[in-house]
C-alpha positions in Angstrom: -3.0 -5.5 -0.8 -0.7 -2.9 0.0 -1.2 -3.3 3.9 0.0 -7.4 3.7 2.9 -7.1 5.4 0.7 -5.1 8.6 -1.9 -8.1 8.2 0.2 -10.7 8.2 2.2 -9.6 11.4 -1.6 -9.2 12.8 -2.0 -12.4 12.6 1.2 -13.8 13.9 0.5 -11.8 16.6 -2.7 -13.2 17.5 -1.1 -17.2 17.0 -3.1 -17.6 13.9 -2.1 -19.8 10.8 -2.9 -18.4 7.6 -2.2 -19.1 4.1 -1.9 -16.4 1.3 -3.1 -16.9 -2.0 -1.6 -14.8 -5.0 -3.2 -14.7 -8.8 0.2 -16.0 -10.4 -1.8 -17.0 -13.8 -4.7 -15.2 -16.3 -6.3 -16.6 -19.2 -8.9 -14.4 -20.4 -11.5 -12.0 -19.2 -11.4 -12.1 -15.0 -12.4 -9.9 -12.0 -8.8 -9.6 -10.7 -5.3 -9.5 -12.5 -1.8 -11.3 -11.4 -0.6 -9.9 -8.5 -4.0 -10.0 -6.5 -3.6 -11.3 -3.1 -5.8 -12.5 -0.6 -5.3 -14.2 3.2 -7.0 -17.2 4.6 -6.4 -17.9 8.2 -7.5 -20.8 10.3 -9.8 -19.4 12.0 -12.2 -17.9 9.3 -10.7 -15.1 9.1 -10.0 -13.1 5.6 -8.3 -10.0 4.0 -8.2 -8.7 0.5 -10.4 -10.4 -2.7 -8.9 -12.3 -5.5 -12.3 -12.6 -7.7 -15.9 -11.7 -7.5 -16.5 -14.3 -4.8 -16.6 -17.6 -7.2 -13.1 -19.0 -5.7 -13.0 -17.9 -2.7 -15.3 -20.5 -1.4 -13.5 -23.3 -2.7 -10.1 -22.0 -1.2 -11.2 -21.6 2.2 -12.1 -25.3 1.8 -8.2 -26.5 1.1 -6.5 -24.2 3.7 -6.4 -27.0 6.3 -4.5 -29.5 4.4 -2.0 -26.4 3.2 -1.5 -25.6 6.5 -1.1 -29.5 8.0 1.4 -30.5 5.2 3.4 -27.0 5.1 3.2 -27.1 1.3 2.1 -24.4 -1.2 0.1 -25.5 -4.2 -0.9 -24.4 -7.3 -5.1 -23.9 -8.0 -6.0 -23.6 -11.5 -10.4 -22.3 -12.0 -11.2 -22.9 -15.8 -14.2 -20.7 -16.1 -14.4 -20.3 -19.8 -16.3 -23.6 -20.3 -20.2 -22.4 -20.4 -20.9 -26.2 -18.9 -19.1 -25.5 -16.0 -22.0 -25.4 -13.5 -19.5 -24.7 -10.4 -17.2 -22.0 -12.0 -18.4 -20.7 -15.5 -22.2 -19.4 -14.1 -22.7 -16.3 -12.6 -19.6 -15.4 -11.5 -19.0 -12.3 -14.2 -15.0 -13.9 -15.4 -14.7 -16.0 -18.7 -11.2 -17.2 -18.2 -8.9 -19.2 -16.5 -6.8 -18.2 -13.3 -3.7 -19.8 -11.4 -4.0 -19.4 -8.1 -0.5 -19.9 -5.7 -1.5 -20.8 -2.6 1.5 -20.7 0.6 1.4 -20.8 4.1 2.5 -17.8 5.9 5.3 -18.2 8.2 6.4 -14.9 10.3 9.5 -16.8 12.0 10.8 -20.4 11.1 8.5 -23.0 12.4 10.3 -26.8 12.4 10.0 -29.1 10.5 9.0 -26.3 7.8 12.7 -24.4 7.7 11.9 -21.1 4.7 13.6 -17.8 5.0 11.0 -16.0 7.5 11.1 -13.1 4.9 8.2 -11.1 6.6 9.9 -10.0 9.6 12.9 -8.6 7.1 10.3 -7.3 4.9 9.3 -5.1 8.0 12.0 -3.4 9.0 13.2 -3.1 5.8 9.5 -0.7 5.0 9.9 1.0 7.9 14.0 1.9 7.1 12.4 3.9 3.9 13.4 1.3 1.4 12.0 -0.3 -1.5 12.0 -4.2 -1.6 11.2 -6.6 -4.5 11.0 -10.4 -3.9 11.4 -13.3 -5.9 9.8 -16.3 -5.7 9.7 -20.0 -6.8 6.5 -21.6 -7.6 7.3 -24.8 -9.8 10.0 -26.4 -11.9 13.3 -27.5 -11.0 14.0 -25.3 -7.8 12.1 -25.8 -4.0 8.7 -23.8 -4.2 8.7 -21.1 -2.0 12.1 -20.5 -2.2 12.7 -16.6 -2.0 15.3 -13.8 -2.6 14.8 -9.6 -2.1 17.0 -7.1 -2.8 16.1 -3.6 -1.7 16.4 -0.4 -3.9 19.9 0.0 -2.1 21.3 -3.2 -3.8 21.5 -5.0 -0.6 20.3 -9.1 -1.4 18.8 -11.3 1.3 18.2 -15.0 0.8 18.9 -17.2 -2.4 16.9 -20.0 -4.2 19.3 -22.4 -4.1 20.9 -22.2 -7.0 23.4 -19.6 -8.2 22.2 -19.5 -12.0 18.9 -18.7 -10.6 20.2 -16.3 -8.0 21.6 -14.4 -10.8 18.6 -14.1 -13.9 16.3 -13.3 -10.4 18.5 -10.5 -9.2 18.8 -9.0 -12.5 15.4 -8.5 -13.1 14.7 -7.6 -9.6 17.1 -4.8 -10.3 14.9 -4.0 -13.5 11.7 -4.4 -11.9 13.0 -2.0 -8.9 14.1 0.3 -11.2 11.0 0.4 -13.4 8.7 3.2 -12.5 5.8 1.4 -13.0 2.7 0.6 -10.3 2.8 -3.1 -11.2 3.3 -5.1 -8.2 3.8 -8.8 -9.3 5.1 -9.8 -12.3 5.7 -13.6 -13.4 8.8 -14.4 -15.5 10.4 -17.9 -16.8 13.7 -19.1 -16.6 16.0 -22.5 -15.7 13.1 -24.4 -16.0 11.2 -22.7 -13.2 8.3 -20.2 -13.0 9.2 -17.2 -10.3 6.5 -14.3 -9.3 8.1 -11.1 -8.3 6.6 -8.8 -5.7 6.9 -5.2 -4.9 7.0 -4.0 -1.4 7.0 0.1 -0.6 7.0 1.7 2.5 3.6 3.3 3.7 3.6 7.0 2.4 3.5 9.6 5.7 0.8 11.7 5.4 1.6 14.9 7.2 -1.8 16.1 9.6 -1.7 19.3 10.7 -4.4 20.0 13.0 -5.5 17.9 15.7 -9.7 19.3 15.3 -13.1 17.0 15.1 -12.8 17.3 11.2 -9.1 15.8 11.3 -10.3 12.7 13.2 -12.0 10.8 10.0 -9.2 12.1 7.7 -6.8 10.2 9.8 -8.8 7.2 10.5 -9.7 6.8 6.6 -5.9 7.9 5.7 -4.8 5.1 7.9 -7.1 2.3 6.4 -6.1 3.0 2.6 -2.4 2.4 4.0 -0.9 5.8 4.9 1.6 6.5 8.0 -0.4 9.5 9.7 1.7 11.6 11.6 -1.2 14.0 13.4 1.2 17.6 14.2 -0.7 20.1 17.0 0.4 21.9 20.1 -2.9 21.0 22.3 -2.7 17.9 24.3 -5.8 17.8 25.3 -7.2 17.0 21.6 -3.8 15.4 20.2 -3.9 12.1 21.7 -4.8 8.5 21.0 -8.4 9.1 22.2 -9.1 11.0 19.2 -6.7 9.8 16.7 -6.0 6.3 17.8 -4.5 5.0 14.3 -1.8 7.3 14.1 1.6 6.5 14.0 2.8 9.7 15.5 1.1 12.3 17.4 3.2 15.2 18.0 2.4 18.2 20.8 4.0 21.0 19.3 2.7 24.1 17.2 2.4 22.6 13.7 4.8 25.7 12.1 7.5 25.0 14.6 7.2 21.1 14.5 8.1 22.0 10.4 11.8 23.1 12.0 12.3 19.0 13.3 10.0 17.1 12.0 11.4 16.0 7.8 9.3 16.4 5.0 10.3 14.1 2.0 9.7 14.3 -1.7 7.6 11.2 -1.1 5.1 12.8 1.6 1.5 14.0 1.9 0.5 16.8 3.8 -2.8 18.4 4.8 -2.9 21.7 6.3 -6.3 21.9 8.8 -5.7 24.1 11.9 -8.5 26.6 11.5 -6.1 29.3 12.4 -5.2 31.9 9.4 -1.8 32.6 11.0 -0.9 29.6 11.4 -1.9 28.0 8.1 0.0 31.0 6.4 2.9 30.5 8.4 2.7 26.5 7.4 1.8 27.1 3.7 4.5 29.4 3.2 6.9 26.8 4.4 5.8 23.4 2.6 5.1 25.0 -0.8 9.4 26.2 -0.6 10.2 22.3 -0.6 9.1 18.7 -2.6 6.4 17.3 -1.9 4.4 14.7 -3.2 0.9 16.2 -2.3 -0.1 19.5 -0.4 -3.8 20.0 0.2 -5.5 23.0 2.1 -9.0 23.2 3.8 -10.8 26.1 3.0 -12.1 28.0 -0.2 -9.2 28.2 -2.4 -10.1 32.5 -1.9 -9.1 31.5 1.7 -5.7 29.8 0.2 -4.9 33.0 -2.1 -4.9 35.2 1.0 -2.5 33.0 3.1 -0.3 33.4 0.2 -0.7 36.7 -0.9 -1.2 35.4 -4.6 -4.0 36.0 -6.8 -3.7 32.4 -8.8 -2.3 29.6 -6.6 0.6 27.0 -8.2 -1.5 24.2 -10.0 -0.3 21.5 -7.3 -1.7 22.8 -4.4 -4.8 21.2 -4.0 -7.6 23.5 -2.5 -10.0 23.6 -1.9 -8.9 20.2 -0.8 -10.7 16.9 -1.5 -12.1 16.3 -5.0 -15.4 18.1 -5.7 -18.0 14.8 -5.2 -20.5 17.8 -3.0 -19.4 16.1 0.1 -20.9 17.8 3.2 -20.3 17.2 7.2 -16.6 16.3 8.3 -17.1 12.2 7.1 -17.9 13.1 3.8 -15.0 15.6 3.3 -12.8 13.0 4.7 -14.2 10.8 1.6 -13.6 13.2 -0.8 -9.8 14.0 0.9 -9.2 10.3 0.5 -10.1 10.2 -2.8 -8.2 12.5 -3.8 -4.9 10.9 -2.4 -5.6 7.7 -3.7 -5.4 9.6 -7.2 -2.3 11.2 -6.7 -0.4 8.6 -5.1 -1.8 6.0 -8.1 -1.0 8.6 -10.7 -4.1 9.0 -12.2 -5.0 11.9 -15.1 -8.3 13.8 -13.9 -8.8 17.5 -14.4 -9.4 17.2 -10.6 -5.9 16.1 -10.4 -3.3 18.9 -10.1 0.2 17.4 -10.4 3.3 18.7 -9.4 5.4 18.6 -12.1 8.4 19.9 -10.5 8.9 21.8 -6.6 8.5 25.3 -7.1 10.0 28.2 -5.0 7.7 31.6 -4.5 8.5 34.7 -3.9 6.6 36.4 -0.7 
């Protein structure tokens, strides 16, 4: 669940109590890993999937108790065992999974004092940095118990006990520094079993081009968890009529928004203004600096001319979105979200073009 953090302030803001539920143990073949996470509010409401639907069910049923006693627990599912009418039939896992199960507390909420980590956690994503959080789940040391440290070296919170302060903030440096897409990991130590997390701040995706075709590219981009920052000089189309899950909408011409607005190594950008001049005035720009991801509409004959170059550099991606024959502005929008989805999880594809390294032209 990359969006938790966005969920869970959703539904402090709406007074619901929730629980969240974290795969902290696999044995065996099973539909989701450690790390998955799910939410169980009050109310009914859920977000994200830790299996196939078998536990679930039986979750939802203990959230009430969790919730009245303020106390996480530990859920073990054996599903291996072929007589196991409730869990071992049907459900497509053959193994055994530990499920942690917390309540979710945005501020502190007497008689239940824990670090309220979620608001720090916020502002901490939207500052740009990285956060990794350690967390107590049994043993000798009060479950629940949590410490971060950002990518910045900065630690917030403490479990109690200096020895443990110090094996957790070791290997939060180590699983900070690690470039790895992992984001839990369980570790022993003192006695005590701790689940690290991984928190990273939304990647901006860069929308140039406020036009019909951009709406569903923002309104997908924003559901898969990017920041979209929509970048076009006519206020009649740029506003939150059209493009209500933006972050940003800025009215200015998208090649002299380049001049204030920052592009990081870290970013996305799609260029869609359906104007040649301006596209090669925008192209001409972005490919000079690092970026994560650069996509074009248009046939990539289109993209040569705006550069003036007969073979384009192997990580711009255009024609953008990868080719599934999508047709009709929803469909593209698929294929564009696809595609960033593959970058930003690093996956090899021959429809992948990575950028090994930023690359200056000459025009």
């Amino acid at each position: 669940m990359k969006d938790i953090v966005d969920k869970v302030k959703q539904l402090a803001n709406e007074n619901e109590q929730a629980v969240l539920a974290t795969i902290v143990g696999v044995d065996g073949s099973t539909y989701r890993k450690e790390g998955a996470k799910m939410i169980f509010a009050r109310s009914g409401k859920q977000f994200g999937t830790i299996s196939a639907g078998c536990l679930e069910a039986d979750i939802a049923l203990k959230i009430e108790g969790i919730l009245d006693s303020g106390q996480p627990e530990i859920l073990t599912y054996d599903m291996r065992s072929e007589e196991d009418l409730l869990w071992g039939l049907g459900s497509g896992c053959n193994g055994k999974i530990d499920v942690f199960v917390e309540p979710i507390f945005w501020e502190w909420i007497p008689p239940f004092q824990r670090l309220p980590i979620w608001p720090q956690i916020d502002d901490l994503l939207k500052q740009g940095h990285h956060v990794a959080a350690a967390k107590s789940i049994d043993g000798q040391i009060q479950a629940s118990a949590t410490c971060m440290l950002t990518d910045k070296g900065q630690v917030i919170g403490t479990l109690g006990s200096p020895e443990a302060d110090r094996l957790v903030k070791e290997r939060l440096e180590q699983f900070l520094a690690q470039n790895e897409k992992k984001q839990t990991v369980v570790i022993e130590g003192l006695g005590t079993t701790f689940f690290l997390d991984r928190y990273e701040p939304k990647n901006k995706l860069f929308l140039f081009g406020a036009g019909p075709d951009a709406e569903p590219v923002a309104r997908s981009a924003s559901k898969i968890n990017f920041e979209v920052i929509v970048i076009d000089h006519r206020e009649s189309r740029n506003t939150e009529e059209f493009f209500p899950d933006a972050s940003q909408r800025i009215i200015a011409h998208p090649e002299r928004a380049l001049e204030e607005v920052p592009i990081h190594p870290e970013d996305y950008a799609l260029i869609m203004t359906h104007s040649f001049e301006k596209d090669r005035i925008l192209l001409s720009k972005l490919v000079q600096q690092p970026i994560k991801y650069l996509g074009v509409l248009g046939p990539i004959l289109r993209t040569q001319k705006l550069l003036d170059a007969e073979q384009l550099p192997e990580w711009i991606h255009s024609p953008v979105g990868l080719d599934i024959g999508a047709d009709g502005p929803e469909e593209i929008a698929v294929s564009i979200m696809a595609e960033l989805l593959a970058v930003r999880n690093e996956k090899d594809s021959k429809t992948v073009k990575p950028r090994q390294a930023p690359t200056v032209l000459e025009l």
